[in-house]
C-alpha positions in Angstrom: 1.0 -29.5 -1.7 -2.0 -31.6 -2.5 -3.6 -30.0 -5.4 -4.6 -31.9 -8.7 -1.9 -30.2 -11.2 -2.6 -31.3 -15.1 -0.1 -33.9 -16.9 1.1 -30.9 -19.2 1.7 -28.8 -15.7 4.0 -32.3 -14.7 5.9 -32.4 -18.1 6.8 -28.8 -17.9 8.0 -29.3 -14.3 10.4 -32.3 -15.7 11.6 -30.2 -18.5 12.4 -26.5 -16.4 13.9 -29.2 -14.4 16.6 -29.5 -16.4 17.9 -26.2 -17.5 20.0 -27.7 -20.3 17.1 -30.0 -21.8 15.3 -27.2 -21.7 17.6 -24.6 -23.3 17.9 -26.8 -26.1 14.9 -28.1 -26.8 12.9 -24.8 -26.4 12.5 -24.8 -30.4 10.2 -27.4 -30.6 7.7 -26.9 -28.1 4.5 -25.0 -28.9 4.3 -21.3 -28.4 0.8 -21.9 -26.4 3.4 -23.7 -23.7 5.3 -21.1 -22.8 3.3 -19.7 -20.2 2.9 -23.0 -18.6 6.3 -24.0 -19.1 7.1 -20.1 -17.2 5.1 -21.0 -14.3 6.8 -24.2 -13.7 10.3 -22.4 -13.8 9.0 -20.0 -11.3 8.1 -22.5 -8.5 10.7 -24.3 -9.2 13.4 -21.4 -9.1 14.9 -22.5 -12.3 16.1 -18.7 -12.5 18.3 -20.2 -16.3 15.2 -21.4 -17.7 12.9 -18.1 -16.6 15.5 -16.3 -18.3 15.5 -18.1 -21.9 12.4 -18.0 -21.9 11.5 -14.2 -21.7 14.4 -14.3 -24.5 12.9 -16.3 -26.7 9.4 -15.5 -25.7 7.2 -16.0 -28.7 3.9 -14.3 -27.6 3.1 -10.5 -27.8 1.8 -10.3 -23.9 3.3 -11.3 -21.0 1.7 -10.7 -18.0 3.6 -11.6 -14.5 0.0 -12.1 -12.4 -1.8 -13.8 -14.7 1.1 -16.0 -15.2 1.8 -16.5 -12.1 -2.4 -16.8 -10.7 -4.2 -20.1 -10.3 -4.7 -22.0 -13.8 -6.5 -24.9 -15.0 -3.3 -27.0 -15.1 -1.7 -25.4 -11.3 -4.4 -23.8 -9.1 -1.2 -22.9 -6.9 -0.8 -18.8 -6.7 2.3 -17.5 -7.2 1.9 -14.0 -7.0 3.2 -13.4 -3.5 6.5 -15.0 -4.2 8.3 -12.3 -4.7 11.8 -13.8 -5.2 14.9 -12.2 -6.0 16.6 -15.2 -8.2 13.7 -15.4 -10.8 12.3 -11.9 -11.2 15.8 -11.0 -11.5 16.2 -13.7 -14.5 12.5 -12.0 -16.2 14.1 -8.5 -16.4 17.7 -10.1 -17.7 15.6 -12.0 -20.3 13.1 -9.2 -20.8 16.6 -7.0 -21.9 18.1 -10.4 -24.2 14.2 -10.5 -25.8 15.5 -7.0 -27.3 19.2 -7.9 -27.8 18.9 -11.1 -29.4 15.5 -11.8 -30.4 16.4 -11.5 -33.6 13.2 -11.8 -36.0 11.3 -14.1 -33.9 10.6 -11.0 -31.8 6.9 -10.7 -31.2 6.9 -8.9 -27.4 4.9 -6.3 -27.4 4.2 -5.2 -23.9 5.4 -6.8 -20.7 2.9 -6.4 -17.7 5.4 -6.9 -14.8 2.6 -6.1 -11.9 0.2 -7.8 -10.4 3.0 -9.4 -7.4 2.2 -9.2 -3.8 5.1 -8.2 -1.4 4.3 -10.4 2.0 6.4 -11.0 5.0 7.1 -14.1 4.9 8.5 -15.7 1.2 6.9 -18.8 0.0 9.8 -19.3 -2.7 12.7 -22.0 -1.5 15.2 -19.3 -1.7 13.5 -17.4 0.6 15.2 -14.2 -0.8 12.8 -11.4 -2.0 13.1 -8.5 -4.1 10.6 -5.8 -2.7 8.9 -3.1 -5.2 12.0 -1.0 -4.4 14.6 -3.2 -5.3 12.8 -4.4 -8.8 12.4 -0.8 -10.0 16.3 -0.2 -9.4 16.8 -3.3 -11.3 14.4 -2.2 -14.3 16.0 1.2 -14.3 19.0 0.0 -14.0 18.2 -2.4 -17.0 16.6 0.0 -19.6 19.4 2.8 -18.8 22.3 0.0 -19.8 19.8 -0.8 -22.9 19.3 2.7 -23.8 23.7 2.6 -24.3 23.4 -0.8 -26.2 23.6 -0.3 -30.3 21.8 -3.9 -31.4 19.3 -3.5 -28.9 15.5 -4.0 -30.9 13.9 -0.4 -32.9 10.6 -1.2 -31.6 10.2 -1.0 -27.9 8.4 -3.6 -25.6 6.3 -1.3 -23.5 7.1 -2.5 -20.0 4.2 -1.6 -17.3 5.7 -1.4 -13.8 4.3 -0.6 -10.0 7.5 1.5 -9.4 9.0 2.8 -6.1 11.2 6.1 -5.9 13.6 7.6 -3.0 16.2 9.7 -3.2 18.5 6.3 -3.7 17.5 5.6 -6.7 16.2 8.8 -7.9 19.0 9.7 -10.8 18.6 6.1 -12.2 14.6 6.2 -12.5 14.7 9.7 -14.3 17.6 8.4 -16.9 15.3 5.2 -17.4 12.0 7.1 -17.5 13.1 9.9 -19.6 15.8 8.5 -22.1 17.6 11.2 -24.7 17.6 8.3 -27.8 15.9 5.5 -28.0 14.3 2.9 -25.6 14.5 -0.4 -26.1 11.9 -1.1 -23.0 9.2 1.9 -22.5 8.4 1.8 -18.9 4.7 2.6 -18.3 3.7 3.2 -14.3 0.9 1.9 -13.1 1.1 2.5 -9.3 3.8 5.3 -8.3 5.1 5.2 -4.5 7.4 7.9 -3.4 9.6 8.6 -0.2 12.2 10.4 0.8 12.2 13.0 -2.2 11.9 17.1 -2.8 8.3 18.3 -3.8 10.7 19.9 -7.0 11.7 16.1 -7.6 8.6 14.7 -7.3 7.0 16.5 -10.0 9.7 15.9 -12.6 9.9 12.4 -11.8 5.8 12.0 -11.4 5.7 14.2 -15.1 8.4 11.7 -16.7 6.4 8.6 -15.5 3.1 9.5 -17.9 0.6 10.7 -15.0 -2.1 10.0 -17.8 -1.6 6.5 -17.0 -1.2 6.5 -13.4 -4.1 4.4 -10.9 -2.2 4.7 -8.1 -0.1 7.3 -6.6 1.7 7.4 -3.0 3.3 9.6 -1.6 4.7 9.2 2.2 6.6 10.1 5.4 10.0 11.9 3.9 8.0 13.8 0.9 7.1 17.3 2.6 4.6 18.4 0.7 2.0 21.9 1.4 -0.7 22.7 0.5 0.2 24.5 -2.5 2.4 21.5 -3.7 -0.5 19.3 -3.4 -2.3 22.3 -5.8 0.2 22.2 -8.2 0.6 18.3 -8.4 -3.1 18.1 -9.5 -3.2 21.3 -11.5 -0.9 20.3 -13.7 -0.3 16.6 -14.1 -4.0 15.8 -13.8 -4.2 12.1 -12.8 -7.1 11.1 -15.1 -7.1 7.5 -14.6 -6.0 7.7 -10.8 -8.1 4.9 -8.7 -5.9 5.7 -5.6 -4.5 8.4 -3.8 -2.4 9.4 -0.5 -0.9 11.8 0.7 1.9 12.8 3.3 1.2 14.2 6.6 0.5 18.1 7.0 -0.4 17.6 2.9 -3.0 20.5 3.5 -1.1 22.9 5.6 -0.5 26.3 4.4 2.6 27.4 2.8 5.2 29.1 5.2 5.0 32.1 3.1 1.2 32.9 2.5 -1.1 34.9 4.6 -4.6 34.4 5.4 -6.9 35.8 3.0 -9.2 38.6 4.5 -12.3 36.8 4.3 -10.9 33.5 5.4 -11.1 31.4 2.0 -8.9 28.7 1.4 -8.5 29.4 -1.8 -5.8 26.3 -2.0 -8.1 23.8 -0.3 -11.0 24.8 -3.0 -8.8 24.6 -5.8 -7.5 21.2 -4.5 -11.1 20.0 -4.3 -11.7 21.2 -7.7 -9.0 18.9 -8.8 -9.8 16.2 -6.8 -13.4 16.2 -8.1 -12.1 15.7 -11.6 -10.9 12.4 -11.1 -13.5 10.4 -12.2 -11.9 6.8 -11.3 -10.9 8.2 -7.8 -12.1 5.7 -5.4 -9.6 5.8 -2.6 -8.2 8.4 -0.5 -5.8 8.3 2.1 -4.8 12.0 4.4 -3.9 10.8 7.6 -2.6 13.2 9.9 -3.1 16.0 7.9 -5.1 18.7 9.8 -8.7 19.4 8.6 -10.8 20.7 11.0 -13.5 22.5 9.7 -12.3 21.4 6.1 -13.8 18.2 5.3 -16.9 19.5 3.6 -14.8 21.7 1.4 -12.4 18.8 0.7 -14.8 16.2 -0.1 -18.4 17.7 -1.2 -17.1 18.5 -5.1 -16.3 14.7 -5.2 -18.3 13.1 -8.0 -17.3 10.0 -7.3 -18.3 8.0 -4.4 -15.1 6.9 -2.7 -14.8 3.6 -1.3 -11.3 4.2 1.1 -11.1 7.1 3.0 -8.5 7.3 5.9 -9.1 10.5 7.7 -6.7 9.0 10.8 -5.6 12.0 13.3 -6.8 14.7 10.9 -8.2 16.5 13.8 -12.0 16.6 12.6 -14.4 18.7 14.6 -18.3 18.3 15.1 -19.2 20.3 11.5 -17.0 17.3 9.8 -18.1 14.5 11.6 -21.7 16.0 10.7 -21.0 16.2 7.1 -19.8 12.5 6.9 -23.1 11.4 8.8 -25.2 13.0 6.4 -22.9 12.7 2.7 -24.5 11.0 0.5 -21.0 9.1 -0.7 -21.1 7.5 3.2 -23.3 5.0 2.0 -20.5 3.4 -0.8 -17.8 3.3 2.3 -15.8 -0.2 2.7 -12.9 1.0 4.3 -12.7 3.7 7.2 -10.1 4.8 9.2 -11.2 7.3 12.0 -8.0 6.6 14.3 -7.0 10.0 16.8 -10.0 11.3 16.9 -12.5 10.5 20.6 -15.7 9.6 18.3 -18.1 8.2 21.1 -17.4 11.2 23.8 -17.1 13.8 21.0 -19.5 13.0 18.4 -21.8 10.5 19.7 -24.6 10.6 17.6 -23.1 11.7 14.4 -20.7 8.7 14.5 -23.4 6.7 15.2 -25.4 7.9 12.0 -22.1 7.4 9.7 -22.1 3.7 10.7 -25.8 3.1 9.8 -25.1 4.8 6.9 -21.9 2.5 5.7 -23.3 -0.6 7.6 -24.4 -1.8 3.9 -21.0 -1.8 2.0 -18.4 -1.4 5.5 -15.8 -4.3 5.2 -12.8 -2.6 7.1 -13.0 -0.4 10.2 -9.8 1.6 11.8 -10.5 3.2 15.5 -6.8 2.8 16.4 -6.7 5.8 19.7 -10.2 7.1 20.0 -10.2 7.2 23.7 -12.6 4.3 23.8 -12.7 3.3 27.4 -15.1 1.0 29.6 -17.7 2.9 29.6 -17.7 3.5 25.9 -18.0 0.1 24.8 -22.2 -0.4 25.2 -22.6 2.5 23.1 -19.5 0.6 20.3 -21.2 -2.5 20.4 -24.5 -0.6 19.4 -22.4 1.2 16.8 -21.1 -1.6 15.6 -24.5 -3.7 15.3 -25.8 -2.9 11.9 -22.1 -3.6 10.4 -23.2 -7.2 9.2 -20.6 -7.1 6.5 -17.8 -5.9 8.9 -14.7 -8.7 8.3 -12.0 -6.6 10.0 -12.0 -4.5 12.8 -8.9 -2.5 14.3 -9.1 -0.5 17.4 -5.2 -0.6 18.9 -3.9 1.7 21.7 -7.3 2.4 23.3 -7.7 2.1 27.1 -9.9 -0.9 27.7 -10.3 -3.0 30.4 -10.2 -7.2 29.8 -13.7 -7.5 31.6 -14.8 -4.2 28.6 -13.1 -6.5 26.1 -14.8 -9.5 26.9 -18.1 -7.8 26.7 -17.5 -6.2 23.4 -16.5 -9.5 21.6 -19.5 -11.1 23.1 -21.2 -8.5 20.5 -18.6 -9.0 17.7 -19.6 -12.8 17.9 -22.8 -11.7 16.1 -21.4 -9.8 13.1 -21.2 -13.3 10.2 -18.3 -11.9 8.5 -16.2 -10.6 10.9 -12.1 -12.4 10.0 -9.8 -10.2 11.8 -10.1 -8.2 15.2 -6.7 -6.1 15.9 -7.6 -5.1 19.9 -5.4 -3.4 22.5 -2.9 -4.5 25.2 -6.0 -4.4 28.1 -5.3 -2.0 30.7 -5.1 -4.2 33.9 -1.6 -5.3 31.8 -0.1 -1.8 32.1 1.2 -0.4 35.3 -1.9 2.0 37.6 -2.2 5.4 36.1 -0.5 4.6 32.9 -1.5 7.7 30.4 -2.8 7.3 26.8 -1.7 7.5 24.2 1.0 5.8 24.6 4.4 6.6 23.2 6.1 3.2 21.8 8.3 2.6 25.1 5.3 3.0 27.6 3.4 0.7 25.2 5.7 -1.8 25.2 6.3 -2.2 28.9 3.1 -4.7 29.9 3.3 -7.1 31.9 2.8 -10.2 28.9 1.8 -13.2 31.2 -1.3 -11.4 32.1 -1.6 -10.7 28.5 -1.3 -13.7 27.0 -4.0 -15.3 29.4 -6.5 -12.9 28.9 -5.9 -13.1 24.9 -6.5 -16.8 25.7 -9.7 -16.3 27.4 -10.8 -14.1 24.7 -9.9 -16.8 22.0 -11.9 -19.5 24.3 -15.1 -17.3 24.4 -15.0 -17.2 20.5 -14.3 -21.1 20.0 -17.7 -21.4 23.0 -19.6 -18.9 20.5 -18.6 -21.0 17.4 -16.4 -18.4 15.7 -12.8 -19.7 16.4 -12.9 -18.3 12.3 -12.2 -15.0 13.8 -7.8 -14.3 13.8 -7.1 -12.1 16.9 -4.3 -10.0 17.2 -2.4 -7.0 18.9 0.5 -6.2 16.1 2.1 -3.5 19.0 3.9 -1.4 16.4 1.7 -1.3 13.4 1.3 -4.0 10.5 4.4 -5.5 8.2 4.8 -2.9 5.5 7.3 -4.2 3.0 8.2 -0.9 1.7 9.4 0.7 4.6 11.3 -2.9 5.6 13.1 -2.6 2.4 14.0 0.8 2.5 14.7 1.1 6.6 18.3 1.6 6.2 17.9 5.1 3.7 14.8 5.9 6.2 17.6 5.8 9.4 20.0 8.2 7.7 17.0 10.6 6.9 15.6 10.4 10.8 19.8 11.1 11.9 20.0 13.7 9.2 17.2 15.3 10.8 17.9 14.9 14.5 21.2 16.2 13.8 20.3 19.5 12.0 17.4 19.8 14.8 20.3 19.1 17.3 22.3 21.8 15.7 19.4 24.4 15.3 19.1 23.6 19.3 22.9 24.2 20.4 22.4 27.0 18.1 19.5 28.5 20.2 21.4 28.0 23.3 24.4 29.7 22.6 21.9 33.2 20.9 20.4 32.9 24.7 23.8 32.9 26.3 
């Protein structure tokens, strides 16, 4: 790597180099080194020396990011090395700090965010721990503590972006809500959650302090209604909540209510109410829930202008699409996701309006299956004009021709800050006829020879127009999502469960009509 690292950066490579040198001689360096003396264990994978250190560790803070972020001594970034070997070693040393720390112990809180799961690992193990995997270990970790008698009286408050599933479920309520004492407080920052009951959910969302919370997730395998999206808000709160999404059908109606007489939603408007409380909500995500008619009701008691808002395959109608064009929050949007819905033959002119309104602060734009077709794409590029601050662009699975394609980036040549443009398999690569959307095995099936030229010619009319800055690409089946990599296997037996009891309810069927 050719970057100009300090001569106290080069000395505390030399020493973690030496895990034995360094165990011993640990005493005598200056407690202002530590944290440059961590960073140099970390990139060297000196998992031994990580590990004494967070032992001996003579600070009060720790803070994984900003140990790990570009420095005055290493401008190398760290934070998306992930790796298994040392963040293992800072949670083994985080539980000798209590054990054996003895009256040296000055830790006071360990901030063990701020690291960035990527596909592929820049550490020379090449072995990650994904957000997953490092909450089982800290649960794991503070309920052996919790057991241990000479563990420290005063707790190290731990903050943590934590990740529960029914896997490890059991472990992250004993750790969360110990009986005794806790040796390491855990303190969520960012709560994900798949593959758990709306009844677990809550227990495990009210043990990890939703007071603190900034972000919350909760996806695929939670099914949630719409009155256990009520009583989420109603009574945990979410003060301090930045971030928010929800699973699909989030604002369905329960099984067991009836419509009321004068067709209130009385759960949506209480849900709103909620919502609208949150005064650090910035960022909402309700994809495929179904809100036709609803957004106004949703989203007019907001307060607070949001900044994200994915509203993907929500099913929105002309009166939504209206009150986007005209809310006065449009104008704060960076980030928009309108995927599922057919925005230029449907709603020409509000959709229009919404993206004059945004054009100012729009960064991000998601128009993955809107039907956009050839003759669509004068009307997009006119869209698309005033977005000057536009840097990524994603309209996947729409049926465009390589000729409509050409002409649209011909347009997207003029927007300055445009970095990444996700665009479609053409349609000339599909077989005649072929019907959208596609399911994933007709999607797949294209004849990729054809493709790969015309995603040349593209790339060759952007390097003509001088923006050869611009990354193209068609990532078939969605972007890397680390979470659902690491957890694929407990996913699987979920999607069998459930074809299995759907296969039973079937054969069940069959033999009643019989």
């Amino acid at each position: 790597v050719g970057m100009m690292q300090s001569l106290r950066f080069i000395s505390a490579e030399a020493l973690a180099s030496h895990p034995q040198v360094a165990r011993q001689s640990l005493d005598g360096v200056a407690h202002n080194l530590y944290p440059l003396l961590f960073k140099a264990s970390y990139l060297l994978e000196q998992a031994e020396v990580i590990r004494v250190l967070l032992e001996r560790w003579p600070l009060e803070e720790l803070r994984l990011g900003a140990l790990l972020g570009p420095s005055a001594d290493h401008p190398g970034d760290l934070r998306d090395r992930a790796c298994r070997a040392c963040l293992e070693a800072c949670v083994r040393g985080l539980a000798d700090h209590t054990l054996w720390g003895g009256g040296r112990r000055r830790l006071r809180v360990a901030d063990l965010t701020g690291i960035r799961d990527v596909q592929v690992q820049g550490c020379p193990c090449g072995r990650a721990l994904g957000r997953w995997g490092r909450t089982k270990l800290l649960a794991r970790t503070c309920c052996e503590l919790q057991a241990e008698p000479r563990a420290a009286r005063r707790p190290v408050e731990v903050l943590a972006d934590i990740f529960v599933t029914g896997g490890n479920f059991d472990l992250v309520v004993r750790a969360l809500g110990p009986e005794g004492p806790a040796p390491l407080r855990v303190r969520c920052l960012s709560f994900r959650a798949d593959s758990l009951g709306p009844g677990q959910l809550l227990h495990v969302l009210r043990l990890a302090g939703p007071g603190e919370l900034r972000r919350l997730e909760v996806v695929h395998n939670v099914r949630l209604h719409a009155g256990h999206v009520q009583q989420l808000l109603a009574q945990l709160g979410f003060p301090r909540l930045v971030s928010l999404t929800l699973p699909a059908k989030a604002f369905d109606a329960p099984p067991t209510s009836t419509p009321a007489p004068d067709g209130e939603d009385t759960l949506l408007t209480s849900i709103a109410r909620e919502l609208s409380r949150m005064t650090q909500l910035t960022e909402l995500s309700v994809a495929f829930s179904t809100l036709t008619g609803k957004l106004q009701k949703l989203l007019g008691p907001l307060r607070t202008p949001l900044r994200v808002l994915d509203l993907g395959n929500c099913a929105l109608n002309h009166a939504d699409m209206a009150f986007l064009a005209n809310w006065t929050h449009a104008a704060h949007l960076e980030v928009l996701d309108l995927s599922g819905h057919c925005l230029v033959d449907l709603f020409p002119s509000t959709f229009f309006r919404l993206l004059g309104q945004a054009a100012p602060t729009l960064r991000a734009l998601t128009l993955e299956e809107c039907g956009l077709a050839d003759r669509h794409v004068g009307a997009l590029c006119l869209a698309l004009g005033p977005c000057r601050r536009l840097q990524e662009l994603r309209f996947l699975g729409n049926p465009m021709s390589a000729r409509a394609l050409r002409r649209l980036f011909v347009a997207l040549c003029g927007l300055p800050r445009l970095q990444s443009v996700e665009f479609p398999v053409p349609r000339d690569c599909y077989p005649e006829g072929s019907a959208y959307p596609q399911d994933e095995l007709a999607m797949s099936k294209f004849d990729q020879q054809k493709y790969s030229a015309i995603a040349e010619d593209l790339r060759a009319l952007l390097l003509r127009a001088g923006r050869d800055d611009i990354r193209l690409s068609t990532p078939l089946f969605g972007s890397f999502d680390p979470d659902i990599q690491e957890t694929s296997n407990e996913l699987g037996t979920l999607l069998l469960q459930a074809f299995k009891t759907a296969l039973e309810n079937f054969s069940r069927a069959l033999k009643q009509m019989e």
